[in-house]
OpenMM code with the backbone's topology and positions (N, CA, C; nanometers):
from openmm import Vec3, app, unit

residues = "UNK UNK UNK UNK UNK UNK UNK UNK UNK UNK UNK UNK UNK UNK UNK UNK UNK UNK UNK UNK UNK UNK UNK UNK UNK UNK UNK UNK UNK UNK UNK UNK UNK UNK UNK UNK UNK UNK UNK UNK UNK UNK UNK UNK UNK UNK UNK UNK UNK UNK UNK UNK UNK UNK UNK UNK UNK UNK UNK UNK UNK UNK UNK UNK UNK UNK UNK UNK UNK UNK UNK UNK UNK UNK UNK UNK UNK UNK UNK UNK UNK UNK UNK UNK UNK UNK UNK UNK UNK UNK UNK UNK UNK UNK UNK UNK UNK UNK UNK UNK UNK UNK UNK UNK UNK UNK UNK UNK UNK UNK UNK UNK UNK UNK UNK UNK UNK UNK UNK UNK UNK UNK UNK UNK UNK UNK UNK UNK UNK UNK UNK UNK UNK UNK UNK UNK UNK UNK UNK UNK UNK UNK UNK UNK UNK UNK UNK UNK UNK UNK UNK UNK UNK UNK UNK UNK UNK UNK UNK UNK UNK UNK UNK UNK UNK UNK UNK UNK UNK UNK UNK UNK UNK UNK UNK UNK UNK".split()
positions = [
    Vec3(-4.4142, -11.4735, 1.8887),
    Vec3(-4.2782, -11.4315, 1.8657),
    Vec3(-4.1886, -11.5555, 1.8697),
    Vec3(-4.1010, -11.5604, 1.7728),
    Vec3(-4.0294, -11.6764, 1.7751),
    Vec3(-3.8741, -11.6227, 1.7800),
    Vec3(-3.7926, -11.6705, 1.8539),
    Vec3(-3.6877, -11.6411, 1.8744),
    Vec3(-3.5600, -11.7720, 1.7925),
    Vec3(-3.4827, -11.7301, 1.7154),
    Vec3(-3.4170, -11.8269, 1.6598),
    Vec3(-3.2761, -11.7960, 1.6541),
    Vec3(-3.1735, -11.9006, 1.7497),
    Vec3(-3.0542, -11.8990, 1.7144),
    Vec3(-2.9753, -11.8871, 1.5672),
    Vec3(-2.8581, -11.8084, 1.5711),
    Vec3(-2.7438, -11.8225, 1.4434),
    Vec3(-2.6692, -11.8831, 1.4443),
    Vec3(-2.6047, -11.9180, 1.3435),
    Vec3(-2.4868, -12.0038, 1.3727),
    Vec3(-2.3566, -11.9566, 1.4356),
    Vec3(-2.4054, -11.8439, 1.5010),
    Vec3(-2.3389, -11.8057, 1.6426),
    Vec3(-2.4148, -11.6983, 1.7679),
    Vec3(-2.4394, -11.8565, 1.8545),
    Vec3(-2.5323, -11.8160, 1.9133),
    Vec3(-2.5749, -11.7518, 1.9870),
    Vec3(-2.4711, -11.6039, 2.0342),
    Vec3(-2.5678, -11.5170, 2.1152),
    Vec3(-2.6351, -11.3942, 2.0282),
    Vec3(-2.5853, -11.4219, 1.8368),
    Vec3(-2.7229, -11.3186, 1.7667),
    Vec3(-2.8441, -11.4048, 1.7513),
    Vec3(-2.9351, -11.3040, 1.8041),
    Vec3(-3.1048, -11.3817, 1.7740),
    Vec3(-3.1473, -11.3048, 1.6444),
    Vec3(-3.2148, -11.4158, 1.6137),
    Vec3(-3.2801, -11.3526, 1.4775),
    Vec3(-3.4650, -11.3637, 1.5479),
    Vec3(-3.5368, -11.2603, 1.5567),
    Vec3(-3.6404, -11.2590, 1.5957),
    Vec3(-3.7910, -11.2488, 1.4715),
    Vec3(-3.8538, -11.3588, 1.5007),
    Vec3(-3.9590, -11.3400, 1.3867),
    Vec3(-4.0918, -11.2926, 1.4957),
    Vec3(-4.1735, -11.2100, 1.4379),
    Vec3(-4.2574, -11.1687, 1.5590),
    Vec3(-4.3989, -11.2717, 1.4889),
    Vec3(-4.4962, -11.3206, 1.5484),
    Vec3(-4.6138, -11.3353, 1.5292),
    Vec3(-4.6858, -11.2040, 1.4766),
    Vec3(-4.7536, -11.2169, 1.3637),
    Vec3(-4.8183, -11.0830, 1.2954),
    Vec3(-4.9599, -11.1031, 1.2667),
    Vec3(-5.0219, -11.0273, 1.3434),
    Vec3(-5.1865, -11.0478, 1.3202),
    Vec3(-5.2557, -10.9392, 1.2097),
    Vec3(-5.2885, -11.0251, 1.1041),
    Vec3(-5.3346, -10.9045, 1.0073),
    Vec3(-5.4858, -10.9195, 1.0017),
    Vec3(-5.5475, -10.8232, 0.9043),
    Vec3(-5.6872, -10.8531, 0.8967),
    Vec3(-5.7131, -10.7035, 0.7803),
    Vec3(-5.8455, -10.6765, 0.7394),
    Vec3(-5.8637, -10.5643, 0.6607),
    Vec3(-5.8263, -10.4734, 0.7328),
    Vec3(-5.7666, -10.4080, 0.8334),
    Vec3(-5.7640, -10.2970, 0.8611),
    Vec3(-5.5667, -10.2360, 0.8432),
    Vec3(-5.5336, -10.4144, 0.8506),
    Vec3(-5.4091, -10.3857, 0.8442),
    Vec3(-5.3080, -10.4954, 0.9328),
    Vec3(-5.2114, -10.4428, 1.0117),
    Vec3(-5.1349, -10.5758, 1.0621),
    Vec3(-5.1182, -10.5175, 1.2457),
    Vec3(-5.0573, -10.6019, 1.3249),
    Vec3(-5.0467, -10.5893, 1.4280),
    Vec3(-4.9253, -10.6480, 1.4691),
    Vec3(-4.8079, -10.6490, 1.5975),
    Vec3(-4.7207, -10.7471, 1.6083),
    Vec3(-4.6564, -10.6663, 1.7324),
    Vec3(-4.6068, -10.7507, 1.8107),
    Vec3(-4.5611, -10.7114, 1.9551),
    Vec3(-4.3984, -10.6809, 1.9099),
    Vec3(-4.3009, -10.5517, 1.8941),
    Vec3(-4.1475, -10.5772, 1.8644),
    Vec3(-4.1033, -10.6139, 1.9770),
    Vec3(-4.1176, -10.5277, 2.0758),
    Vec3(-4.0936, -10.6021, 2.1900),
    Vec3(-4.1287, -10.6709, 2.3061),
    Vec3(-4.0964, -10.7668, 2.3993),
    Vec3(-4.1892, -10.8136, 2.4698),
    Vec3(-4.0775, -10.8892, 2.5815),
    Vec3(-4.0390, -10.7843, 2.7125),
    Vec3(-3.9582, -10.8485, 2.8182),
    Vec3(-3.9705, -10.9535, 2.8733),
    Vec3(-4.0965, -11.0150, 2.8864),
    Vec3(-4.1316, -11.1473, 2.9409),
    Vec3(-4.0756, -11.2802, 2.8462),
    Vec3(-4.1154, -11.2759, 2.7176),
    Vec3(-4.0857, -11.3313, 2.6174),
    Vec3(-3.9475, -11.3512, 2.6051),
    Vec3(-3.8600, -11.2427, 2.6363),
    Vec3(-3.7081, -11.1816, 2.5792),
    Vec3(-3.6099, -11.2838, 2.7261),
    Vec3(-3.6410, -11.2534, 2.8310),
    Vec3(-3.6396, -11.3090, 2.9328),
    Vec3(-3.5945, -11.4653, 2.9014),
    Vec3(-3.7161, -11.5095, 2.8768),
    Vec3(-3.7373, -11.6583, 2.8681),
    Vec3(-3.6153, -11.7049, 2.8035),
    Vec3(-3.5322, -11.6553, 2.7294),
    Vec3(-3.4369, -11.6388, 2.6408),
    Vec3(-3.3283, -11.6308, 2.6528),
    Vec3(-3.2978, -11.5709, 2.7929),
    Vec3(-3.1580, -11.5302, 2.8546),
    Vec3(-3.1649, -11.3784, 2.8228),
    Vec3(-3.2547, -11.2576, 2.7711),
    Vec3(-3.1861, -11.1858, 2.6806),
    Vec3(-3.2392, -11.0484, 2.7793),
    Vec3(-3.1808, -11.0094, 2.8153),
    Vec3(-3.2129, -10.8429, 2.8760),
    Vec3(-3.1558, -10.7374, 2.8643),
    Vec3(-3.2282, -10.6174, 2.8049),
    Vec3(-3.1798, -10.5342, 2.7191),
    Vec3(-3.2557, -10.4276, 2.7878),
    Vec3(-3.2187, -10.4018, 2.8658),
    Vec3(-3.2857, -10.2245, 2.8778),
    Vec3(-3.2475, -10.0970, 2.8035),
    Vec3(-3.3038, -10.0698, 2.7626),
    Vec3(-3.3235, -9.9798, 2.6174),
    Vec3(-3.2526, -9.8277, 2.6826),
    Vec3(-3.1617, -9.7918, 2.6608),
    Vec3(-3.1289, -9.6264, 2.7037),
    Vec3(-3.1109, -9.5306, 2.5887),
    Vec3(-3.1006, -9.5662, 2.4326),
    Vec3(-3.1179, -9.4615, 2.3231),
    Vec3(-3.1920, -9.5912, 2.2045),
    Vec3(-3.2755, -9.5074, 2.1449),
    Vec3(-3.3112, -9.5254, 2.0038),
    Vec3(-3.2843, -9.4279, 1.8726),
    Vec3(-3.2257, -9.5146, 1.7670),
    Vec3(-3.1786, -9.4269, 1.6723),
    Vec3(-3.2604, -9.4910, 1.5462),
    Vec3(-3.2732, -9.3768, 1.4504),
    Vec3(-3.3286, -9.3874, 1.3451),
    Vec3(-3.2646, -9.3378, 1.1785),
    Vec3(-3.2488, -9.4398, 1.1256),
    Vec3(-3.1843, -9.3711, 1.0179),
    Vec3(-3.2409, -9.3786, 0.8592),
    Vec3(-3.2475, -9.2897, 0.7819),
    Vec3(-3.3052, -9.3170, 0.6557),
    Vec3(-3.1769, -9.3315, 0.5835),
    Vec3(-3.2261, -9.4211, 0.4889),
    Vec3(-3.0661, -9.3983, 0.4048),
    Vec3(-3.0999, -9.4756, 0.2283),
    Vec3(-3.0786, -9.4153, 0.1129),
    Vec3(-3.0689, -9.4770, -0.0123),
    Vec3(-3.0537, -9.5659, -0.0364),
    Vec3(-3.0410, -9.5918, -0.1526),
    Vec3(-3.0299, -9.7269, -0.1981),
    Vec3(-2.8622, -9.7707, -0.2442),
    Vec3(-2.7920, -9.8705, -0.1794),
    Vec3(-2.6938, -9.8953, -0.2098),
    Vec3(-2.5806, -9.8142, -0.0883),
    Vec3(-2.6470, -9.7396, 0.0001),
    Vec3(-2.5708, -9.6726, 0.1279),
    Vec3(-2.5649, -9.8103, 0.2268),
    Vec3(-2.4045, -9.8401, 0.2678),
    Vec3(-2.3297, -9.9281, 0.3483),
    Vec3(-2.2856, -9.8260, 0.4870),
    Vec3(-2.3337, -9.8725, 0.6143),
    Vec3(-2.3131, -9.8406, 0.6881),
    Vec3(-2.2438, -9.8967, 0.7548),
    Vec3(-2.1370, -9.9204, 0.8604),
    Vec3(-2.0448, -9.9820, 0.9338),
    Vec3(-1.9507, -10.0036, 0.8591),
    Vec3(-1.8821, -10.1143, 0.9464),
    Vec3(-1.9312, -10.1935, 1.0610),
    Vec3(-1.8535, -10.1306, 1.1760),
    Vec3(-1.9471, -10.0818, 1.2922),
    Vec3(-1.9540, -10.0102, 1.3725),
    Vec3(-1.9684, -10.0707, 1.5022),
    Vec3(-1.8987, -10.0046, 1.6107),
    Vec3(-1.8758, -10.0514, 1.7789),
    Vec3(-1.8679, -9.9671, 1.8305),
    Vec3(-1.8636, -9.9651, 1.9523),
    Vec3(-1.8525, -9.9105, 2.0665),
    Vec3(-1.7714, -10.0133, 2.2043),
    Vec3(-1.6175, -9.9666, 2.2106),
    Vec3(-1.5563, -10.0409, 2.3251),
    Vec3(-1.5963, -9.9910, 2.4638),
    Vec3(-1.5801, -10.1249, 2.5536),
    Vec3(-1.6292, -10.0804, 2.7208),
    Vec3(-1.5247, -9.9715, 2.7622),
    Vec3(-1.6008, -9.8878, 2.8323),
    Vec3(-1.7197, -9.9563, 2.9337),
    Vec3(-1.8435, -9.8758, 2.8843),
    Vec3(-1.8444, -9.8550, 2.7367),
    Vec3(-1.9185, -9.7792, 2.6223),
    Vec3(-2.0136, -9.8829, 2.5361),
    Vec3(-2.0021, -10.0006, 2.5218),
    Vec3(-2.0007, -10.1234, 2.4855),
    Vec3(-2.1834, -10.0957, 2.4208),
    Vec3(-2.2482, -10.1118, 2.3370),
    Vec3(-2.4075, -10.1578, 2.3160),
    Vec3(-2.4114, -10.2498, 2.2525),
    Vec3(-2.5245, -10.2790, 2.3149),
    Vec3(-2.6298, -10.3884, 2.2065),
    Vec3(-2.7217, -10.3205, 2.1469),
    Vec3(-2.7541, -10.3841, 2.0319),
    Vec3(-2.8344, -10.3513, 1.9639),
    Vec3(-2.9800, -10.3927, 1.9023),
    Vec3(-3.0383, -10.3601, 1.9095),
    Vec3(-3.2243, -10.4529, 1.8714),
    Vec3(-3.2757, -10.3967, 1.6996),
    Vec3(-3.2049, -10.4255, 1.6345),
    Vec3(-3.2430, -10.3999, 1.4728),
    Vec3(-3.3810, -10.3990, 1.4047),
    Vec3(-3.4193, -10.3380, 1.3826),
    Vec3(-3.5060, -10.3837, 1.2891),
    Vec3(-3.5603, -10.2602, 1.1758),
    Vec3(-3.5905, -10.3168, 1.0124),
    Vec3(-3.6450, -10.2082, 0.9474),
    Vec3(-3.8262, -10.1628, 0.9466),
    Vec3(-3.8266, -10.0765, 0.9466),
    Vec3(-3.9804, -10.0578, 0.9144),
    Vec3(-4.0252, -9.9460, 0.8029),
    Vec3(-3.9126, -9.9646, 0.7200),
    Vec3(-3.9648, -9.9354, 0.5285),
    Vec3(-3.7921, -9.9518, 0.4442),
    Vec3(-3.8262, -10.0773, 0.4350),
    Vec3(-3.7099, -10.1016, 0.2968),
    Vec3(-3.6530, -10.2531, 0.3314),
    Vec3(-3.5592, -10.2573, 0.2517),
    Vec3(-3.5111, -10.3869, 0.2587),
    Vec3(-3.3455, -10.3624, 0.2968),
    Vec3(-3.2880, -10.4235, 0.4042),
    Vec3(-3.1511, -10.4088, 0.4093),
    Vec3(-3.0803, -10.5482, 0.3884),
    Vec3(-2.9589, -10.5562, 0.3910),
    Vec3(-2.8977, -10.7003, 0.4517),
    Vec3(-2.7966, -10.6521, 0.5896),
    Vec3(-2.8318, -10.6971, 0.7186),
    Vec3(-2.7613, -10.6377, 0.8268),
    Vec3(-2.6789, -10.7663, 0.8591),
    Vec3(-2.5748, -10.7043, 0.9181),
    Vec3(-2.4400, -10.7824, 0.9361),
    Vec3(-2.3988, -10.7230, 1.0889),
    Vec3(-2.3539, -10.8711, 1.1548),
    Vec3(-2.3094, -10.8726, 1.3022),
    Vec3(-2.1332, -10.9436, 1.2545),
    Vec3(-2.0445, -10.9029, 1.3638),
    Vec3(-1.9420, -10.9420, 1.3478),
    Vec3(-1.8613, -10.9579, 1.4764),
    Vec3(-1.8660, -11.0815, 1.5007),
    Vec3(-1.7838, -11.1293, 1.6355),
    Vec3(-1.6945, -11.0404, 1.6995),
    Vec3(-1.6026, -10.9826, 1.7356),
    Vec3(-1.4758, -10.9035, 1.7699),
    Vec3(-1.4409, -10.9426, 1.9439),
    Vec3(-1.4716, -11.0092, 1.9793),
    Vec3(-1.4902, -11.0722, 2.1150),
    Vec3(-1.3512, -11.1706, 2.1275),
    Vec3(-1.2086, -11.1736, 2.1120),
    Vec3(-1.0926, -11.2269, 2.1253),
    Vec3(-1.1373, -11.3479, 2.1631),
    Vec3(-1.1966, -11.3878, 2.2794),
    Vec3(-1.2399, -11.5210, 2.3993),
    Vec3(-1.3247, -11.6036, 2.2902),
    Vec3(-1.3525, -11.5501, 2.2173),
    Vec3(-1.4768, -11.6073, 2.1690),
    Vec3(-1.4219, -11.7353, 2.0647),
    Vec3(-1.5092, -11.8163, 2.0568),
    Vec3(-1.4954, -11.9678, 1.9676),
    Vec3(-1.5648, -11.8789, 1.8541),
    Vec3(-1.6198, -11.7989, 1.7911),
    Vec3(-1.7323, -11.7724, 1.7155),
    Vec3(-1.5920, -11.6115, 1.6458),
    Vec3(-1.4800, -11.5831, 1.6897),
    Vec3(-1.4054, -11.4267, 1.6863),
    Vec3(-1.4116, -11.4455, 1.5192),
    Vec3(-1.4255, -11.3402, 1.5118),
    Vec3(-1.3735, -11.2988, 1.3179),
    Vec3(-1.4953, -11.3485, 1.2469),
    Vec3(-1.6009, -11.4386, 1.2853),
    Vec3(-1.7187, -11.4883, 1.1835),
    Vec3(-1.8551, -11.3686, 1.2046),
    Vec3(-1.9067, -11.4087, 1.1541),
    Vec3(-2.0324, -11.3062, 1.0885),
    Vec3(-2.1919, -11.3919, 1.0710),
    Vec3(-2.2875, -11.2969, 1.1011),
    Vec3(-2.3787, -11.3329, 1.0672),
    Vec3(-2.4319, -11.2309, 1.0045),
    Vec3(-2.5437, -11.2723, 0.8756),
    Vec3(-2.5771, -11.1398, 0.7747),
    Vec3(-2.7484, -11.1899, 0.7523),
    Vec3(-2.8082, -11.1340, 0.7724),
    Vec3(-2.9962, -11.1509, 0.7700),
    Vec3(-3.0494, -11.0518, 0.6820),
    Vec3(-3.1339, -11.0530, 0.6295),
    Vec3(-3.2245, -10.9639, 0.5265),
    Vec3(-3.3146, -10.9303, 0.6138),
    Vec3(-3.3239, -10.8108, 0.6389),
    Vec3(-3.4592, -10.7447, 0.7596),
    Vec3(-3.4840, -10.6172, 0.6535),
    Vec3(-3.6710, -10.6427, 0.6334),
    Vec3(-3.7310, -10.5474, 0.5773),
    Vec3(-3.8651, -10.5381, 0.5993),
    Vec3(-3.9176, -10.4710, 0.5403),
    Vec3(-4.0667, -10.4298, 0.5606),
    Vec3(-4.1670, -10.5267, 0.5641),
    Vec3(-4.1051, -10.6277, 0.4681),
    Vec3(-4.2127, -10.7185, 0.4422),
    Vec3(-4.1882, -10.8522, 0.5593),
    Vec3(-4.0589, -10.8897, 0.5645),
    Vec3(-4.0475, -10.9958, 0.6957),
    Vec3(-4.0411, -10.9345, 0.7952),
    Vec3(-4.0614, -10.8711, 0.8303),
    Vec3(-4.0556, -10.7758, 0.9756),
    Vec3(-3.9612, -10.8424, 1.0718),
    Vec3(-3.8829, -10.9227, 1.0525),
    Vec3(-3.7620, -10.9332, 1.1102),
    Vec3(-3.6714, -10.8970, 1.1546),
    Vec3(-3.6445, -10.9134, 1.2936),
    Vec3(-3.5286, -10.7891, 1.3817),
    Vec3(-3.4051, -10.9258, 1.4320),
    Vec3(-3.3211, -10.8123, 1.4572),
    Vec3(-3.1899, -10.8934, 1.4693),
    Vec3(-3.1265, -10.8079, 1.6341),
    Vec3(-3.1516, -10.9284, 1.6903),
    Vec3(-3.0573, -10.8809, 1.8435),
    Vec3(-2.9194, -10.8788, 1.8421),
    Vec3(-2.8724, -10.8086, 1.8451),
    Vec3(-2.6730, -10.7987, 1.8422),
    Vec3(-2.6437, -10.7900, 2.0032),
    Vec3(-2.5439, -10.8229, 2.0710),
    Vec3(-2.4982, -10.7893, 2.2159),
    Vec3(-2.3304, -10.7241, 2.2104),
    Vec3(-2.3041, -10.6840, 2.2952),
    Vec3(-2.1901, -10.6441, 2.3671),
    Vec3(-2.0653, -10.7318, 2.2762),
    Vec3(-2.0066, -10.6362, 2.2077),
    Vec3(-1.8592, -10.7402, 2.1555),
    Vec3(-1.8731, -10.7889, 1.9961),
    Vec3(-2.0074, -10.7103, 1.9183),
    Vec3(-2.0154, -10.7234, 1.8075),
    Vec3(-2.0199, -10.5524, 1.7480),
    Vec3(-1.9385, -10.5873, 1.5968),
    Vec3(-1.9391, -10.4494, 1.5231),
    Vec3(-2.1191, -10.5303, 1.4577),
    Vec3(-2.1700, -10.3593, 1.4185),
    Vec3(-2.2816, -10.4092, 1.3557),
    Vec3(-2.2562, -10.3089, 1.1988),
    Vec3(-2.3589, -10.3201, 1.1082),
    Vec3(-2.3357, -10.2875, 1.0036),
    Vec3(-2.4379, -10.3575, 0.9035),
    Vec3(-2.4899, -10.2420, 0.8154),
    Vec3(-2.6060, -10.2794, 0.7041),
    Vec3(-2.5983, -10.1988, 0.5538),
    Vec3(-2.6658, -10.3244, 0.4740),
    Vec3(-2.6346, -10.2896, 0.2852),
    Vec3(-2.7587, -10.2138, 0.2692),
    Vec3(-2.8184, -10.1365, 0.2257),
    Vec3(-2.9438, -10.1118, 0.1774),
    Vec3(-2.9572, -10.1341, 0.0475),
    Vec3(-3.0928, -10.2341, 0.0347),
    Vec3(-3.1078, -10.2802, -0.1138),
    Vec3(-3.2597, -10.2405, -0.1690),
    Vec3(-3.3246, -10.1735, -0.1044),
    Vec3(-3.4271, -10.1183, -0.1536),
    Vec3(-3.3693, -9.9453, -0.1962),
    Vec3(-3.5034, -9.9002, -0.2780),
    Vec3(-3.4562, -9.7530, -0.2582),
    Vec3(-3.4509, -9.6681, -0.1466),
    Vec3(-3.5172, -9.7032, -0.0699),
    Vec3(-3.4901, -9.6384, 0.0506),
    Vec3(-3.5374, -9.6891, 0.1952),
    Vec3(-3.4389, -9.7029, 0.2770),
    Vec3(-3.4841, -9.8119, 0.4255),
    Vec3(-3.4406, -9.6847, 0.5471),
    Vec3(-3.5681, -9.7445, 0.6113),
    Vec3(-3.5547, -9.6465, 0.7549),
    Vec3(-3.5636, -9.7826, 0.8566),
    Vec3(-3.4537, -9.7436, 0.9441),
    Vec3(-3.3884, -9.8467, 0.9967),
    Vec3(-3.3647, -9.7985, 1.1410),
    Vec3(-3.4395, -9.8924, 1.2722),
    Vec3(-3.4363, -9.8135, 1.4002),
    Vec3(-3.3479, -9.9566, 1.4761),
    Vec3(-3.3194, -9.8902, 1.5545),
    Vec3(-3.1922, -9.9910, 1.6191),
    Vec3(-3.1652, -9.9335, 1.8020),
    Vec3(-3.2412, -9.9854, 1.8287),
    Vec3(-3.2626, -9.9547, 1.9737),
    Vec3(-3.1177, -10.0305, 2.0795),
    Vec3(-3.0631, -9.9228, 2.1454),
    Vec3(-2.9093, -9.9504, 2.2354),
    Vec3(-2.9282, -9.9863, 2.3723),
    Vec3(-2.8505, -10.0607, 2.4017),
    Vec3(-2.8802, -10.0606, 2.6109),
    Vec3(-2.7491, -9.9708, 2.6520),
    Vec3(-2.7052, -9.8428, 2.5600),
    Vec3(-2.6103, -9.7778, 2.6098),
    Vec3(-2.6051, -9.6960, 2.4860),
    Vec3(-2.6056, -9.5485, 2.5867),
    Vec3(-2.5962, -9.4122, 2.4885),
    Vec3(-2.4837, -9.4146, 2.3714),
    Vec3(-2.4932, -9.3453, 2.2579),
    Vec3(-2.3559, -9.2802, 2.1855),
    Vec3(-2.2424, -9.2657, 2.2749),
    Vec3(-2.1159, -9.2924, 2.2573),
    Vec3(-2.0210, -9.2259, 2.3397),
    Vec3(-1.9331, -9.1688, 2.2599),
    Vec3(-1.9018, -9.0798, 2.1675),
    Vec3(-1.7827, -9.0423, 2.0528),
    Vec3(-1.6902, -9.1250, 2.0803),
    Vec3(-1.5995, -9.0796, 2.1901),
    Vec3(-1.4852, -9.1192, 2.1942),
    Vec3(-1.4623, -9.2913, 2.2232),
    Vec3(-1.5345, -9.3510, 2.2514),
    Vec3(-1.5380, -9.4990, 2.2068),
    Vec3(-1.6319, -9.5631, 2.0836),
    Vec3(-1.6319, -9.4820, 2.0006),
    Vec3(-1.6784, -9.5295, 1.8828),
    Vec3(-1.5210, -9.5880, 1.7934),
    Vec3(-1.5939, -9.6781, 1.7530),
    Vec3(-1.4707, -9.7891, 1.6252),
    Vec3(-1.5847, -9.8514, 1.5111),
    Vec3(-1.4599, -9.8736, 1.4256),
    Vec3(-1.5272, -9.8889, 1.2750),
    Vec3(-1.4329, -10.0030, 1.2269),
    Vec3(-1.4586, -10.0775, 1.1890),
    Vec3(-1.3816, -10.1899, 1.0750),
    Vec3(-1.4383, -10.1715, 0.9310),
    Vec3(-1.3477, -10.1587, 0.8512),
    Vec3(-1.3868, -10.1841, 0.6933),
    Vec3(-1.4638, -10.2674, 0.6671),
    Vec3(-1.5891, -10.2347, 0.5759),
    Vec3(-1.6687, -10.3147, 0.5676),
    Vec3(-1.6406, -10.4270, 0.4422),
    Vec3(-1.5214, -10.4295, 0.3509),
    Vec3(-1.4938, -10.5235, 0.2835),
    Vec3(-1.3422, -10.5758, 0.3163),
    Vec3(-1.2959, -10.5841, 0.4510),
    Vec3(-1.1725, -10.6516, 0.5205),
    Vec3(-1.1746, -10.7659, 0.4054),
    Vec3(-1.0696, -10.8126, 0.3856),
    Vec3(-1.0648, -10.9641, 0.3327),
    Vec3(-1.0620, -11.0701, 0.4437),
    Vec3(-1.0174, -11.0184, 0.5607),
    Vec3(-0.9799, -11.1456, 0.6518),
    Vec3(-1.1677, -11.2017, 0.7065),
    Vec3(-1.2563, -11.0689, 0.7091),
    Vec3(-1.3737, -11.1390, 0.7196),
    Vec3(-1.4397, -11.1598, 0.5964),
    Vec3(-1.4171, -11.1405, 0.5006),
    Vec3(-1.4960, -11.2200, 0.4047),
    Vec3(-1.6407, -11.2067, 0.3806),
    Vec3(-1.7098, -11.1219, 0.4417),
    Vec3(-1.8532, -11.0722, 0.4247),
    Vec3(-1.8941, -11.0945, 0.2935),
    Vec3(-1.9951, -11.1512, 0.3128),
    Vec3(-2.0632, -11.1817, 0.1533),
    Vec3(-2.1994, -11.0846, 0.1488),
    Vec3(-2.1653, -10.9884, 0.1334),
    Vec3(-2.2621, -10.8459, 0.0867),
    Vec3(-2.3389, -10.9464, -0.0314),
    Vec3(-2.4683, -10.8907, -0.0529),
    Vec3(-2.5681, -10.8829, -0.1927),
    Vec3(-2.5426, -10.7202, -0.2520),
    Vec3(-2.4148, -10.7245, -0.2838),
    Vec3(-2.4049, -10.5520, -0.3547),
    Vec3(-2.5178, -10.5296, -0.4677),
    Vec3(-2.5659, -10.4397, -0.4894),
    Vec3(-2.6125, -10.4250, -0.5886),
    Vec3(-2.5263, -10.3709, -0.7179),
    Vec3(-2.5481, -10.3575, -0.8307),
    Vec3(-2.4974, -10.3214, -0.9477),
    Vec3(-2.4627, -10.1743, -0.9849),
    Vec3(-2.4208, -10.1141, -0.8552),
    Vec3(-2.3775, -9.9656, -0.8831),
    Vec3(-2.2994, -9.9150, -0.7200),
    Vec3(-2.2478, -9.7759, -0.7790),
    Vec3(-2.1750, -9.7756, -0.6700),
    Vec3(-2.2320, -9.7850, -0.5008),
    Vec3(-2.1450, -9.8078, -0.4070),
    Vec3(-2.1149, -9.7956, -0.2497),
    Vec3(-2.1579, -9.6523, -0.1984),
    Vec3(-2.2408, -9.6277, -0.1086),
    Vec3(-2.2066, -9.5107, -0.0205),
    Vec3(-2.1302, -9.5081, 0.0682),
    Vec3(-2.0658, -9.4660, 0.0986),
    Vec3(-1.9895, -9.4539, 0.2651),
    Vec3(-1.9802, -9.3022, 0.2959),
    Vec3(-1.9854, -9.3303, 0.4185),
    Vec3(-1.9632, -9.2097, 0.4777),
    Vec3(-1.8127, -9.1373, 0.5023),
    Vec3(-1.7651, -9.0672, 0.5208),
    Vec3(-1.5688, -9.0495, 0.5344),
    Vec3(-1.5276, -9.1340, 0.6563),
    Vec3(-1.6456, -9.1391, 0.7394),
    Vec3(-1.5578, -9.2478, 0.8707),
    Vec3(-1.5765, -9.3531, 0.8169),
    Vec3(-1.6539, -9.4302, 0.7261),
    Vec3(-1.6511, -9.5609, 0.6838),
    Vec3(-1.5454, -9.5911, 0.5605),
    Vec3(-1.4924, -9.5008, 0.5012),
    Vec3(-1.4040, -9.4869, 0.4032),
    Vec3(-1.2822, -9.5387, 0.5028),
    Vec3(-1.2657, -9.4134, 0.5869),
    Vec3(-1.1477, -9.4347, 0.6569),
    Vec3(-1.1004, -9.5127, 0.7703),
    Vec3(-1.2522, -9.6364, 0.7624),
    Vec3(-1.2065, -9.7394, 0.8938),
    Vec3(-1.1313, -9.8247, 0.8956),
    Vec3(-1.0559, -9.8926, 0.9950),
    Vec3(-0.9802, -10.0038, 1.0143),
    Vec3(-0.9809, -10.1337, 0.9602),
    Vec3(-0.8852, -10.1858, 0.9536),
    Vec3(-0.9006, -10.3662, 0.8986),
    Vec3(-0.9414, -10.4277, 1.0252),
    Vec3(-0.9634, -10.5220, 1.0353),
    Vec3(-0.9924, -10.6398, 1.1174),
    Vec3(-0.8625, -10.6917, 1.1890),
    Vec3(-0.8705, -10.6951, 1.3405),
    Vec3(-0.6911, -10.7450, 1.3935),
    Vec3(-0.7122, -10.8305, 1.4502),
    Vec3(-0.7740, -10.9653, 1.3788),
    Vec3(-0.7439, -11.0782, 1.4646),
    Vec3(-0.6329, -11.1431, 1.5474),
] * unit.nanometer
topology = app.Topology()
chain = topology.addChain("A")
for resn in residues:
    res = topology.addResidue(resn, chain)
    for name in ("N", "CA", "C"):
        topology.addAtom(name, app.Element.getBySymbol(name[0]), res)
């Protein structure tokens, strides 16, 4: 498992070691000892799973304290482009973004923490996408930022037809730096 800083460094971009052979593949997603070594501890209290089309934009989505999650990304059928987004005021890193391609074939997961909206493009026809929290749903501290704000500047890989959104993603907020 290789753990690799972003150019803001408390998202990890995680590549796992993958043992294949004729029968098929193998790979540890998670591994506390490993995660540890890292600074990174995440005790897991919900896992969510979502299927979603091709060209369906989800977020960019939060949860304020004392509601706050992190998140442990990863796809296991399709191709997305997932997007983290600073919102942390204190922060040297506030208003910037990091955006990774996690799909079936790189088996690549993306650690998000406390103080980031998260949010993903789907560019295959169809991605099922599990994203493990260190803190339940809470409705009433759920928040949304527009996922094409101008002030962040997200550089989506849209594809060549329309957006899905959902009505809460239609109707989310700008960015208030």
């Amino acid at each position: 498992m290789k753990i690799i800083d972003t150019h803001i460094p408390d998202i990890k971009l995680i590549q796992p070691t993958i043992l294949t052979d004729s029968r098929g593949f193998f790979y540890e997603n998670i591994h506390a000892e490993k995660l540890r070594a890292y600074g990174i501890h995440m005790p897991i209290q919900q896992e969510n799973i979502s299927r979603s089309a091709q060209g369906t934009l989800r977020g960019l989505h939060y949860q304020i304290a004392p509601h706050a999650q992190s998140k442990w990304v990863h796809v296991v059928r399709g191709h997305i482009f997932d997007v983290a987004v600073d919102i942390r005021p204190e922060s040297s890193t506030y208003g910037q973004w990091v955006g990774v391609h996690l799909s079936d074939e790189n088996r690549h997961m993306l650690i998000i923490p406390h103080g980031f909206a998260h949010g993903f493009y789907v560019l295959s026809d169809l991605a099922d996408v599990v994203y493990k929290c260190d803190a339940v749903y809470h409705k009433e501290s759920e928040r949304a930022i527009r996922w094409d704000d101008p002030t962040l500047g997200i550089d989506w890989p849209l594809l060549d037809h329309p957006i899905q959104l959902s009505d809460k993603d239609k109707a989310a907020a700008l960015f208030q730096p």
